[in-house]
MILO-841701 format. One record per atom (N, C-alpha, C, O, CB): y, z, x. Coordinates in steps of 0.02 Angstrom, whole numbers, plus 50000, padded with zeros to 5 digits. Glycine has a CB too. Example, Ala and Ser with C-alpha at 12.3 -4.5 7.8 and 13.67 -1.06 7.14 Angstrom:
BEGIN
497165039050660
497755039050615
498355039050660
498345042350712
497765045250565
498885035450642
499475035750684
500025039450645
500575040250670
499705028650704
This chain:
BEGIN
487764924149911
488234929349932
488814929649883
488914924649850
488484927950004
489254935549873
489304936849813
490254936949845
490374942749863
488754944249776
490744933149853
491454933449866
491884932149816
491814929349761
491624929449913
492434935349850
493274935549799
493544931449818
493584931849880
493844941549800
493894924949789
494074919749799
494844922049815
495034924849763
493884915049744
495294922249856
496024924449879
496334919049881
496884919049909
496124927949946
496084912949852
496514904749825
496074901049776
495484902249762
496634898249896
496424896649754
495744894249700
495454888549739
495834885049772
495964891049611
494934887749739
494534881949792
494194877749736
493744880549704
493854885749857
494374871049719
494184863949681
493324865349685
493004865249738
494514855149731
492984866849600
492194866149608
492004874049617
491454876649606
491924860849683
492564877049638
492114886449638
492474890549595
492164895049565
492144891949723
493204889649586
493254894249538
494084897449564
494204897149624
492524899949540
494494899649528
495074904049528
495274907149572
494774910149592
495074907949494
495904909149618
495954914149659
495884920649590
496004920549529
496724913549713
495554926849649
495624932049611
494894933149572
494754938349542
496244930949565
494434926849578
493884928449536
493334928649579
493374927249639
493784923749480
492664930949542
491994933549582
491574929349579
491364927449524
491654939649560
491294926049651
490814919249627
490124923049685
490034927449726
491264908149658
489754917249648
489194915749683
489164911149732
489074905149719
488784914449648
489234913649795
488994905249854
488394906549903
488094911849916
489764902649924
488344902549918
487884900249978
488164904150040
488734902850058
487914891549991
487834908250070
487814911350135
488024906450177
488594908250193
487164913950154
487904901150207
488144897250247
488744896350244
489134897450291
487904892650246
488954893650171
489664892150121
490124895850142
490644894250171
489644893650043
489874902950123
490274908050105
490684908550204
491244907650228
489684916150064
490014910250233
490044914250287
490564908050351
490894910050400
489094916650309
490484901850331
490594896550377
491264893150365
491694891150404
490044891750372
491204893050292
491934889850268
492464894650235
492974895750268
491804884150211
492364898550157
492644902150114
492934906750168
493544905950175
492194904850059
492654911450207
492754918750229
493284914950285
493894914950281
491944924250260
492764911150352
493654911550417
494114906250376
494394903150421
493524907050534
494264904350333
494904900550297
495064902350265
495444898850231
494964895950272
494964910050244
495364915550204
495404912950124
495854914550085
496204916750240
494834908550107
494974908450047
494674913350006
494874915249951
494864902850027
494144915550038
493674922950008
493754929150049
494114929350099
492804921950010
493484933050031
493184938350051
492654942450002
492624943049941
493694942150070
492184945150062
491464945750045
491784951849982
492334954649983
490804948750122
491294952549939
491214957649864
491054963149889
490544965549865
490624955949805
491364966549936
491014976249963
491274979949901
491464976049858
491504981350056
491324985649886
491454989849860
492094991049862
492444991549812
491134993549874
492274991449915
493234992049916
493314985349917
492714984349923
493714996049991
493584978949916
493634973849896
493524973549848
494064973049820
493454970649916
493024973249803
492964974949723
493564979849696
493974979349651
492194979049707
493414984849744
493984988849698
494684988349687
495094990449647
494004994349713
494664983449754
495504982249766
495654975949725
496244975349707
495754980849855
495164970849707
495124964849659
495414970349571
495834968949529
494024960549662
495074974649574
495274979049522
495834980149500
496044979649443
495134983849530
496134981949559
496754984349551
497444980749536
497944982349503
496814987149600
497224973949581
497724969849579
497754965849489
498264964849457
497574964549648
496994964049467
497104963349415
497264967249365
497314965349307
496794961349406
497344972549386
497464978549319
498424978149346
498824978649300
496844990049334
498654977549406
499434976649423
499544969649395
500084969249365
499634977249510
499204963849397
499434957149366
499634956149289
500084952749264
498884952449378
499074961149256
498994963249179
499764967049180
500194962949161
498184969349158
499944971049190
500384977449202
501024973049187
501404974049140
500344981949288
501084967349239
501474963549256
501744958849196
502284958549167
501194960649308
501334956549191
501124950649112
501314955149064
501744952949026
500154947949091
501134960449055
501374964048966
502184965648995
502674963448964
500794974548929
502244969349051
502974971549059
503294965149061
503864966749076
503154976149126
503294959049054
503574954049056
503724950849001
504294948848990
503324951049089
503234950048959
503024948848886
503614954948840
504134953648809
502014950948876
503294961048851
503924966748812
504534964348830
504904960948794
503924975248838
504644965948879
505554964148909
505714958348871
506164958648829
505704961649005
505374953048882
505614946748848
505724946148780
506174942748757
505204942148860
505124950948731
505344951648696
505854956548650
505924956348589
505034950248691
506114960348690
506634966048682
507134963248686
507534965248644
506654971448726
507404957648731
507894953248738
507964949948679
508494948848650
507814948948789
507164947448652
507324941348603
507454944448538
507454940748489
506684935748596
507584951748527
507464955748450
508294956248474
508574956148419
506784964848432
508714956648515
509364958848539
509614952848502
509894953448448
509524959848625
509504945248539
509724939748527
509874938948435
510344937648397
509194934648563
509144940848431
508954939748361
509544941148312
509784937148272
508354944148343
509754949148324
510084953948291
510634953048313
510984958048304
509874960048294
510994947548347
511394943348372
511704937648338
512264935348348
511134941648415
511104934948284
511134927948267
510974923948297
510884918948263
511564925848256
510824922948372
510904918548429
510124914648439
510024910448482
511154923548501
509644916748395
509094915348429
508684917448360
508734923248341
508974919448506
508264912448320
507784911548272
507114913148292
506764916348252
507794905448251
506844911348351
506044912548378
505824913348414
505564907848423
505684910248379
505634917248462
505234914748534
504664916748541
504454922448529
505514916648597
504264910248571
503614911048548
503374910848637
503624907648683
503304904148484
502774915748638
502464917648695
501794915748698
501444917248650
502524924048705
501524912348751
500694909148769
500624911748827
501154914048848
500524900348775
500164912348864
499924913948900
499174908748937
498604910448924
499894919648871
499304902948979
498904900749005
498384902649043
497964898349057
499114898249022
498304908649064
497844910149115
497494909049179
496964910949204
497604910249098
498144904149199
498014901249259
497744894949268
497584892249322
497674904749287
497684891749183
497434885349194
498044879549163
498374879649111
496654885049154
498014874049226
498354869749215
498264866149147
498724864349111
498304866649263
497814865449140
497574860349092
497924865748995
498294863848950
496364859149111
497554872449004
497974873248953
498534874348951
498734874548893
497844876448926
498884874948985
499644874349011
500184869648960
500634870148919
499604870249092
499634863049007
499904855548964
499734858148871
500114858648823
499204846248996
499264858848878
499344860048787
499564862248767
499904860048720
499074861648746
499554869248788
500184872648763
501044871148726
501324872848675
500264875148814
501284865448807
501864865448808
501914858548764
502484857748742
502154866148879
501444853448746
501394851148696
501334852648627
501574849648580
501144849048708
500974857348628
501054859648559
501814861848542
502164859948496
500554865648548
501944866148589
502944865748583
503124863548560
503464864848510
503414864248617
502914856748594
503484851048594
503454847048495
503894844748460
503174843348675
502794847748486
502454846648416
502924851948366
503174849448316
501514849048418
503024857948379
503354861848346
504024860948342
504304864948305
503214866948363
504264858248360
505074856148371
505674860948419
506284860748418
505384856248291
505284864348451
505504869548483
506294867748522
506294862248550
504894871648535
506844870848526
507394867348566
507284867748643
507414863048681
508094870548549
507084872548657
507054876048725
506324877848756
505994882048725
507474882748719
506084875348807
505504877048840
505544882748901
505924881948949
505244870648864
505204887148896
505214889948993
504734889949005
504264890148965
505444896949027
504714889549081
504014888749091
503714892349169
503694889049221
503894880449086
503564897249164
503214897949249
502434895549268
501894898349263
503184906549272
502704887949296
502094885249323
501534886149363
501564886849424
502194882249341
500704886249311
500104885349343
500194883149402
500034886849449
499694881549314
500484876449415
500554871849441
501054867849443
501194864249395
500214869949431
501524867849521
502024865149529
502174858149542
502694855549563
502214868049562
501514855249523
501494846349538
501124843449476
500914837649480
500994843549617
501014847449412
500364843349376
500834845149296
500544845749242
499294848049389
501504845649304
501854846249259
502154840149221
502324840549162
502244850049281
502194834749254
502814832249262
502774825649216
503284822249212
502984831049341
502154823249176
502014819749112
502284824149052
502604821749005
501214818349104
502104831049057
502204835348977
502864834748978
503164832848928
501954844248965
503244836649049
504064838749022
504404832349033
504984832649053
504514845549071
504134826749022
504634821549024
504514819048948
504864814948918
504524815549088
503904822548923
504004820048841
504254825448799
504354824648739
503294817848804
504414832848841
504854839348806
505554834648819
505974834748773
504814849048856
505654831548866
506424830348890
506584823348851
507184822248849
506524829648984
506204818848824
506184812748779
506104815548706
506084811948657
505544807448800
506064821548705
506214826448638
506904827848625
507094827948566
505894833448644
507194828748661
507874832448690
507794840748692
508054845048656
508584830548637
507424841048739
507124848548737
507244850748798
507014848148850
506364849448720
507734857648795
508054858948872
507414862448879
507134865548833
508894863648891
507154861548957
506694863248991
506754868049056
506784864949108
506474857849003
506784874249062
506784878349123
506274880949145
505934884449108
507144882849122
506064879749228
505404884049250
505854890249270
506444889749289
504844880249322
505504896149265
505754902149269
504984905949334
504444903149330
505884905649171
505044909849367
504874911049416
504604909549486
504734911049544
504744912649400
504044904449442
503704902249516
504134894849523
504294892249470
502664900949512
504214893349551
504854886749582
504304879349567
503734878449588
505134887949704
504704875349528
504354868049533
504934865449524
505234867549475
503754865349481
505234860949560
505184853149575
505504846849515
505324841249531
504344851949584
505894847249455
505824841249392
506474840249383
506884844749377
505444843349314
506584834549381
507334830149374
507354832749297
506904832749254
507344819449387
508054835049295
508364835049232
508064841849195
507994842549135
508204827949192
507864847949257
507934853449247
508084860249258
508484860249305
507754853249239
507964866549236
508184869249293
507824874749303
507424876749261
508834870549295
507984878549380
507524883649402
507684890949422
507834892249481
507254881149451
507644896749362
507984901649367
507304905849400
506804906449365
508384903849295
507314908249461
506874912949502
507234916049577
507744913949605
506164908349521
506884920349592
506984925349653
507354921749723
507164917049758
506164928449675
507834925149726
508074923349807
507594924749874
507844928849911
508734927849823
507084922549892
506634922249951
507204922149993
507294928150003
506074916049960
507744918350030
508084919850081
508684927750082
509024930350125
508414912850089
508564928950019
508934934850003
508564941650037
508674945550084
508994935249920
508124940649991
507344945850006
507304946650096
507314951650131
506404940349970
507254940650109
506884939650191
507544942950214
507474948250244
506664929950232
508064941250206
508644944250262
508834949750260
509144952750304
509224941550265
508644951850197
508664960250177
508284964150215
508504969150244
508424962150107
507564961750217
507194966050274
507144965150325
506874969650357
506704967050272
507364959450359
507414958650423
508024962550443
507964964850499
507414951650441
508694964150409
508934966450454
509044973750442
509294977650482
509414962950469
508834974950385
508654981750371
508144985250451
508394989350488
508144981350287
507674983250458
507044982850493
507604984950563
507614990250595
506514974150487
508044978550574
508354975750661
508814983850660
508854987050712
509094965050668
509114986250602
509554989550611
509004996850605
509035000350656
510194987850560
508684998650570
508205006650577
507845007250654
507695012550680
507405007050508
507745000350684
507384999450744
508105002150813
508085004750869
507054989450745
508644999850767
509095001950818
509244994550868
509684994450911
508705008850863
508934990150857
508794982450909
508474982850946
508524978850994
509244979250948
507884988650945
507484984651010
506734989750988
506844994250947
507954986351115
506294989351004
505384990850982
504974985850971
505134979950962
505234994550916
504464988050970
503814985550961
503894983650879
504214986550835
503194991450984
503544978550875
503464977950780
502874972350765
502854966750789
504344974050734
502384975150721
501864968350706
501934967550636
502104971950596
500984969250725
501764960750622
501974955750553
501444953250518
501014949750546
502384949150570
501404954650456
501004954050409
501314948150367
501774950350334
500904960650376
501214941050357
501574937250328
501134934750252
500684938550232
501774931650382
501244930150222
501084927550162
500324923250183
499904923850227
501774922650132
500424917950116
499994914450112
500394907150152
500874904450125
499714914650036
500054904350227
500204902050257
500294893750221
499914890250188
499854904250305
500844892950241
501044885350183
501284883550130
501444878150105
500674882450162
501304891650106
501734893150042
502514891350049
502734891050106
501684901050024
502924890249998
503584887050010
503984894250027
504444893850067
503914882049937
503814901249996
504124906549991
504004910250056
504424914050080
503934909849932
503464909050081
503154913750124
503644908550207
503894911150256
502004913850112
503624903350195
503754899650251
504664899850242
504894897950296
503314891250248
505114901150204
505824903050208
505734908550244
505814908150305
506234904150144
505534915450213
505364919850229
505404921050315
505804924450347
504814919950197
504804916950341
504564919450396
505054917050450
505184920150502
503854917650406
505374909550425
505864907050462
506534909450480
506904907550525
505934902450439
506654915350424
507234920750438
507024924350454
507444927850483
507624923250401
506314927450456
506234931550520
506364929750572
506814932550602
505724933350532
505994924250602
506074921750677
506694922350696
506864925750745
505884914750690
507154918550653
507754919450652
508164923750707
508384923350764
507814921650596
508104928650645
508504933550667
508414936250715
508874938150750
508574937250636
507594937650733
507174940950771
507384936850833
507394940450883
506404941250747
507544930950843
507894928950919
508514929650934
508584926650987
507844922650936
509014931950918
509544935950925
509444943850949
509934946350978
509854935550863
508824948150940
508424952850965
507994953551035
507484956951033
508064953050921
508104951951068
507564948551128
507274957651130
506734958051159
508054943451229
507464962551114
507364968051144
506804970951099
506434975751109
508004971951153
506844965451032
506234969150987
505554963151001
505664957051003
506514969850883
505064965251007
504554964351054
503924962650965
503684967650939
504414973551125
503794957550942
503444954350888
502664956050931
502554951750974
503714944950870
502114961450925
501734962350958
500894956950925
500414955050957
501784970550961
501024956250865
500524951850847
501004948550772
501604949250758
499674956650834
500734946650755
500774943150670
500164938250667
499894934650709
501614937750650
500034940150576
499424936450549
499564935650480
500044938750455
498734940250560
499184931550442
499224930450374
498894936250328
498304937750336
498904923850361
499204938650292
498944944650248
498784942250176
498444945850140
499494950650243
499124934050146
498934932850098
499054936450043
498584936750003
498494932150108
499524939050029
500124943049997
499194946349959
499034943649906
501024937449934
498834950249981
498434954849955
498124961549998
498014960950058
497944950949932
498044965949973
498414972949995
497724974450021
497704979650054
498834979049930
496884969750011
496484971950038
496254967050118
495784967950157
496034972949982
496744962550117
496944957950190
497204962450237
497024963750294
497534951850182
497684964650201
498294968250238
497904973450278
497924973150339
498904971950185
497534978150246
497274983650253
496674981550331
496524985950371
496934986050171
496464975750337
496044973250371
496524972150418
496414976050464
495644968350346
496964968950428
497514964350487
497854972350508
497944974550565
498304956550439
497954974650462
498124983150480
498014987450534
498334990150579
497844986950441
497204986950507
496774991150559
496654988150610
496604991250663
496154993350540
496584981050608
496464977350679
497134979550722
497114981150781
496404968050671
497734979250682
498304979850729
498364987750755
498544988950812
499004977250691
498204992450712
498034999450737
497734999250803
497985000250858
497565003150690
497094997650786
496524997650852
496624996450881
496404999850927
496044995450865
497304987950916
497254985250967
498194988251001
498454985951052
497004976250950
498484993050960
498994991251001
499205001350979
499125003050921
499604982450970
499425005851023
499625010151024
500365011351008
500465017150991
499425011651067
500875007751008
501515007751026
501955003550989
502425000051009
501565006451088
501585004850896
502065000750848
502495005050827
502405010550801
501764997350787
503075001750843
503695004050791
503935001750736
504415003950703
504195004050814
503694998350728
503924996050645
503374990450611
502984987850652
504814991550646
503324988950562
503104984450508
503464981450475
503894983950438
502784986650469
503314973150485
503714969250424
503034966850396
502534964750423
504354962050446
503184967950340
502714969650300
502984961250225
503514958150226
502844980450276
502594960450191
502874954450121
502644960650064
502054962150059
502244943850108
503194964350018
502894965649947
502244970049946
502084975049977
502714958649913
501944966249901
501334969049870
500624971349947
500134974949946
501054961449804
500804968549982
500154971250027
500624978350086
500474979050145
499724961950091
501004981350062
501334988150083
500824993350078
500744997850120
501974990350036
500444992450015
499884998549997
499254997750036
498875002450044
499644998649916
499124990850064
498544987750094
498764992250177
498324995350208
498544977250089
499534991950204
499604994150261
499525001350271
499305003550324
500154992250281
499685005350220
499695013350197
498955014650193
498835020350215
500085015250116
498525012150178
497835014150176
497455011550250
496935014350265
497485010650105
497675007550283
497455005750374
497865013150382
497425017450382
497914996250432
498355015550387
498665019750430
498275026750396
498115031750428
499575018950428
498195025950345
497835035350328
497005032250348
496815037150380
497925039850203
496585028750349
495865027750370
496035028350432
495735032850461
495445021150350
496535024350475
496515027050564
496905034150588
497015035550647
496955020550615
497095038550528
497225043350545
497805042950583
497765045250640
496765045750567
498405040350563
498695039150611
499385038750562
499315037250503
498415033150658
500115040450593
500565040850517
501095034450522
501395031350566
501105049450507
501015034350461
501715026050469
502565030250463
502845035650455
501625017850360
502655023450475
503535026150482
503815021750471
503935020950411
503895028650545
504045016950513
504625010550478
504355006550463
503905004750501
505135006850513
504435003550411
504144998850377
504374995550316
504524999250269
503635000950367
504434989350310
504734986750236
504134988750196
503574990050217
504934977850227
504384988750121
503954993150082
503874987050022
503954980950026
504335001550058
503674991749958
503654987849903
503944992149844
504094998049849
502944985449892
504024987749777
504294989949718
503894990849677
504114989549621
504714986649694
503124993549679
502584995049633
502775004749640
502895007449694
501654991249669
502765008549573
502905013549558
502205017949618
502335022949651
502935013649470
501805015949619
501205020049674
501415017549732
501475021749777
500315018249668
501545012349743
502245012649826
502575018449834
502435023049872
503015006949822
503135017849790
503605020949794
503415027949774
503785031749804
504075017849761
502945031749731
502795037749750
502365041849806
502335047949815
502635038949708
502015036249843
501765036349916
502455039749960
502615045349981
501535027549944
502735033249960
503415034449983
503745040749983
503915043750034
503795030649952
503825042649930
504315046649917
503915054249944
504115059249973
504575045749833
503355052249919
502945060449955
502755061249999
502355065750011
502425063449938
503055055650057
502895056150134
503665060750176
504235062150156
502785046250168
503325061650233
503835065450274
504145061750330
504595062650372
503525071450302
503685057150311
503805050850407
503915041450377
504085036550409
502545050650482
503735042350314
504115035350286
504715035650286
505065040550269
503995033150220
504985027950315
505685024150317
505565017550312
505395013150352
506095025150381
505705017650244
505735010850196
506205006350181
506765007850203
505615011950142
506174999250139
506604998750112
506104991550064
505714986950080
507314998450161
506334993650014
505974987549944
506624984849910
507184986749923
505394992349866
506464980249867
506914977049821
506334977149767
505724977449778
507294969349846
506724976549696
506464975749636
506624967649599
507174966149576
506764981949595
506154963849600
506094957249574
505704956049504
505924950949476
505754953449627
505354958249478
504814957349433
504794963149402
504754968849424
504164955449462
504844960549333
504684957849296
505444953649268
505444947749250
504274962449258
505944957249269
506444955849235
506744949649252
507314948349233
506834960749237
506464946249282
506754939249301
506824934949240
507334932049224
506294935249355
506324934849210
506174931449147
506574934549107
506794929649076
505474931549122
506884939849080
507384941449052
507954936349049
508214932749007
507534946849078
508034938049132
508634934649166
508834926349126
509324923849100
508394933749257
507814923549147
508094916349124
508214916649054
508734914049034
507604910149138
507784919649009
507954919348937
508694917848933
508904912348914
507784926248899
509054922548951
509654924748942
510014915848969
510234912248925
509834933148994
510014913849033
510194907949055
510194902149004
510664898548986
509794906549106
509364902248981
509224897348934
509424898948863
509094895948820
508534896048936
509824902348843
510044903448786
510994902548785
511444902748743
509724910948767
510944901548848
511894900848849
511924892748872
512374889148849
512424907348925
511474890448915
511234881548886
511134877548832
511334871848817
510734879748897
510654883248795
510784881548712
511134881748671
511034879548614
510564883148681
511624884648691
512504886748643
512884881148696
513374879148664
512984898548655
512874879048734
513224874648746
513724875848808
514204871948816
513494873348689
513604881348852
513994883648897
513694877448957
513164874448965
513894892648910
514354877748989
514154873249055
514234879249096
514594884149089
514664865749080
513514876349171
513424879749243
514154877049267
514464871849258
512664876649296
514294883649305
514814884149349
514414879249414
513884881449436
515024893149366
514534876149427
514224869749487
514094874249554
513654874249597
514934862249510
514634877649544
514794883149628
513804887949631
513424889049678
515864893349603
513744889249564
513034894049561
512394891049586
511924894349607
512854896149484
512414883449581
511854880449572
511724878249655
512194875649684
511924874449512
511104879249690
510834878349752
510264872549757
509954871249705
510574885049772
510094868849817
509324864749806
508814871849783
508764877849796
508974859949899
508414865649734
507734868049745
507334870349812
507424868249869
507414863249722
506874874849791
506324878949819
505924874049870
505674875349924
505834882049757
505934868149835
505534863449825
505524857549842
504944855349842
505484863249784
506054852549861
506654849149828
507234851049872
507544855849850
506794851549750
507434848849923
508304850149957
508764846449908
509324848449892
508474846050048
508394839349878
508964836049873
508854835449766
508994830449733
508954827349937
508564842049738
508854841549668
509194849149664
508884854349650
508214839649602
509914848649681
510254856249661
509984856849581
510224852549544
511274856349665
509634860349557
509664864049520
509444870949476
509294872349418
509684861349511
509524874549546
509194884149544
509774887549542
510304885249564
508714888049623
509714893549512
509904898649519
509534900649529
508954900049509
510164900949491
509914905449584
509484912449641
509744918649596
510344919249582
509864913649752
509154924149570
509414930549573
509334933449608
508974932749657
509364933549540
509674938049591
509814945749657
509464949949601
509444950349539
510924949749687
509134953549670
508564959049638
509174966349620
509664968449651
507754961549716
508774968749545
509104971449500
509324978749560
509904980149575
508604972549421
508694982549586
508814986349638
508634986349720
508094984049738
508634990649615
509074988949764
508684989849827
508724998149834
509195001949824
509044985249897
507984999349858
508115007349875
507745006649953
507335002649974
507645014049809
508085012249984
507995015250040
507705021950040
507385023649990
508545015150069
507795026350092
507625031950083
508005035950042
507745039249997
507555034150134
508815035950054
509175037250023
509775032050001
510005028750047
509285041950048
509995031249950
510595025549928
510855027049983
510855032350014
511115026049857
511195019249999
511415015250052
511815010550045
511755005950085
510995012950080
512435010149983
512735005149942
513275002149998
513534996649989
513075008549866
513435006450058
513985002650096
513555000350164
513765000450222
514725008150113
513024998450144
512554998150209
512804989050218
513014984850179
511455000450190
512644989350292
512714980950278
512354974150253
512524968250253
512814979150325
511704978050231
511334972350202
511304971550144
510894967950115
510774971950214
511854975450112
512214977650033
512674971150039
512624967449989
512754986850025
513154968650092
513524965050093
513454958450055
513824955450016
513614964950145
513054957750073
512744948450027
512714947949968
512894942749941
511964945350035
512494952649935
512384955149865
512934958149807
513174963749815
511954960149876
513074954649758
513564954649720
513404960949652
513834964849633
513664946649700
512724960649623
512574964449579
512064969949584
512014973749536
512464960849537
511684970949635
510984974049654
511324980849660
511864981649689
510534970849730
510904986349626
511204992249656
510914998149712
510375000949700
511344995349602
511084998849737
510745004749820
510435009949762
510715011649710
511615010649897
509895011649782
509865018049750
509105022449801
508735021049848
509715016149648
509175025749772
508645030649858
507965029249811
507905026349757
508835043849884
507485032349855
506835030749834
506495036249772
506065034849731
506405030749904
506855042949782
506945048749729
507065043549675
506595042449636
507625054949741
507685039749667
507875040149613
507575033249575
507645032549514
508595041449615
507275028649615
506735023449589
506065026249562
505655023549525
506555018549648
506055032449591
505325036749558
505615038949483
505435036149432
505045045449613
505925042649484
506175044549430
506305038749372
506195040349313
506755047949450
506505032549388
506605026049326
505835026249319
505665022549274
507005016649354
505415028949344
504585025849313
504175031849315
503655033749341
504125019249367
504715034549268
503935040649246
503775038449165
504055035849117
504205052349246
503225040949182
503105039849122
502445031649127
501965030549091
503955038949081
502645028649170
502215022749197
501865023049268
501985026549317
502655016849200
501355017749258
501055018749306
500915016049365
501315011349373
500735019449291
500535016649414
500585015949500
500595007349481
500905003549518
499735020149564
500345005649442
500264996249436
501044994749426
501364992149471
499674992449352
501374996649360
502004996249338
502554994149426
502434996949479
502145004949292
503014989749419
503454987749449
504214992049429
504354993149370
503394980649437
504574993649472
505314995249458
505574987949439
505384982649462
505744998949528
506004989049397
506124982349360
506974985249320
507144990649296
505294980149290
507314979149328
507834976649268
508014971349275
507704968049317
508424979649258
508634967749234
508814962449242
509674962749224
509904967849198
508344958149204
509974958649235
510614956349229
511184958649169
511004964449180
510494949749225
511594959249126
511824962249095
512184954449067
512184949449104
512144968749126
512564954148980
512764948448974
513294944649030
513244938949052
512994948948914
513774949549044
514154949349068
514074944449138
514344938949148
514284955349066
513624947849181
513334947449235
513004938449214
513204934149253
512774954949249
512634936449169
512584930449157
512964924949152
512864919449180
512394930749121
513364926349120
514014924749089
514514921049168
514874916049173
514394933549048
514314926349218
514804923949277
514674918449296
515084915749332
514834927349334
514164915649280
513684908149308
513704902949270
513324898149270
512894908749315
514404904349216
514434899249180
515484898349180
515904902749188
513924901349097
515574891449170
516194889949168
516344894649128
515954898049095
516384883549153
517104895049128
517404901049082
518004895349028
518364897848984
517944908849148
């Protein structure tokens, strides 16, 4: 039987990739533990898509980074930066960041394969004297640091975005992450949160969607079928398009709902009559962000102590910076709204005008920026 692996499983192969198993395998273990799903035609296609949005993701990340590094360059500030691409494997990972280290490189970043199988390479980058930063996905290493996304930022943004369009009180079913994840489990815990200060808003189911848009689309329709009387969706990111395609197959129209920052989101969005959204923009430009961090470490600026939070990972090694996503859009800008309040640099802007930053690109493409020097600069002693 022929499944899409939706985690990587030890002996079969990659999340995201197409294997061969055993019917029993597949049908008994892979499929109810959500590590697969069967190869149909739409599942294939939606495996498609996401890898053609991961690709999308990877070059817009790669350019930006290096648009920054031709700035630096033409700066004086910065001689080289050199870009690899692991592919999801730990093992070349480690070589990679050895070979670095072989090259004499001053500065490493790194967004980890793997947030536990690091921790031999960068103690011989750091016995180099080689400043070392993981930059997106969050790991865990004494004597470094971790520039990625505010998850409790994100989560409280839509939760109370959500508490306040609901008015405080409706029906609402929940589409959450990949169960056990460090991001997905902040996340859900400020839902609950908040959501019990609400007694009047009524949580009618929640399930794991596995941050993929052809889960979603399944947990979707089940929640269609079984319940007449949803008022809203909290929804994670990328499986927004998975919920938009349950609601047009059941014929049936969405309305409140947290959304996403993929340019075919947001022109869904924008060409609906009964969407009420709200997304943030995280990705790609994060990595900008850290460049920028890790290059004012390398000149010699000290962290303002006040910036720096525990790890993701880790309560007890402060050393992250949280960014704030470059935009939040709504239906329409909403800059004195109150879930604007928390947020020091992010700007409101309506969902028109997030369409408009991405023409020219496509439904995969992410709304994206990053930080300004200035804006960097605040996170460092003066």
């Amino acid at each position: 039987m022929k499944v899409i692996l939706q985690q990587d499983v030890k002996g079969q192969g990659k999340k995201g990739q197409l294997i061969e198993a055993s019917d029993g395998y597949a049908r008994n273990f892979l499929i109810p533990r959500k590590l697969a799903v069967p190869a149909t035609a739409e599942n294939l296609n939606t495996m498609k898509q996401q890898e053609k949005a991961k690709k999308a993701q990877e070059a817009a990340e790669k350019a930006e980074a290096q648009a920054v590094a031709e700035q630096l360059k033409a700066e004086g500030r910065l001689k080289e930066l050199i870009i690899t691409d692991a592919d999801n494997d730990v093992s070349k990972q480690i070589t990679q960041i050895n070979n670095m280290i072989d090259e004499g490189v001053d500065a490493i970043m790194i967004t980890p394969v793997s947030a536990t199988s690091l921790g031999t390479v960068i103690e011989r980058a750091q016995s180099e004297g080689i400043l070392v930063v993981i930059a997106g996905d969050p790991a865990a290493y004494e004597g470094t640091y971790f520039v990625g996304g505010d998850n409790e930022s994100f989560a409280q943004l839509n939760i109370d975005w959500l508490v306040n369009e609901l008015g405080g009180k409706g029906n609402i079913v929940q589409l959450t992450g990949v169960e056990g994840n460090s991001a997905d489990k902040i996340r859900v815990e400020i839902y609950e949160s908040v959501l019990a200060e609400y007694p009047e808003i009524n949580v009618l189911a929640s399930a794991p969607a596995n941050w993929n848009a052809t889960e979603a689309q399944s947990v979707m329709a089940t929640f269609l079928s079984t319940f007449d009387n949803i008022d809203g969706v909290l929804q994670q990111d990328v499986t927004a398009p998975g919920v938009l395609m349950a609601y047009e197959n059941a014929g049936k129209t969405p309305g409140i709902m947290t959304g996403d920052s993929t340019f075919g989101f947001l022109r869904s969005w924008a060409e609906s009559d009964t969407l009420n959204c709200v997304a943030y923009a995280t990705h790609p430009g994060q990595i900008c962000d850290a460049l920028n961090v890790t290059m004012r470490l390398l000149e010699g600026y000290e962290l303002d102590e006040s910036v720096l939070v525990p790890n993701p990972l880790d309560e007890n090694l402060v050393n992250t910076i949280l960014l704030e996503p470059p935009y939040i859009v709504t239906n329409e800008a909403q800059p004195d709204a109150p879930w604007m309040a928390r947020f020091k640099y992010a700007k409101s802007i309506s969902v028109d005008e997030a369409v408009a930053l991405g023409e020219g690109m496509s439904d995969a493409d992410t709304l994206d920026g990053w930080m300004s020097q200035e804006q960097i600069d605040s996170y460092f002693v003066e």
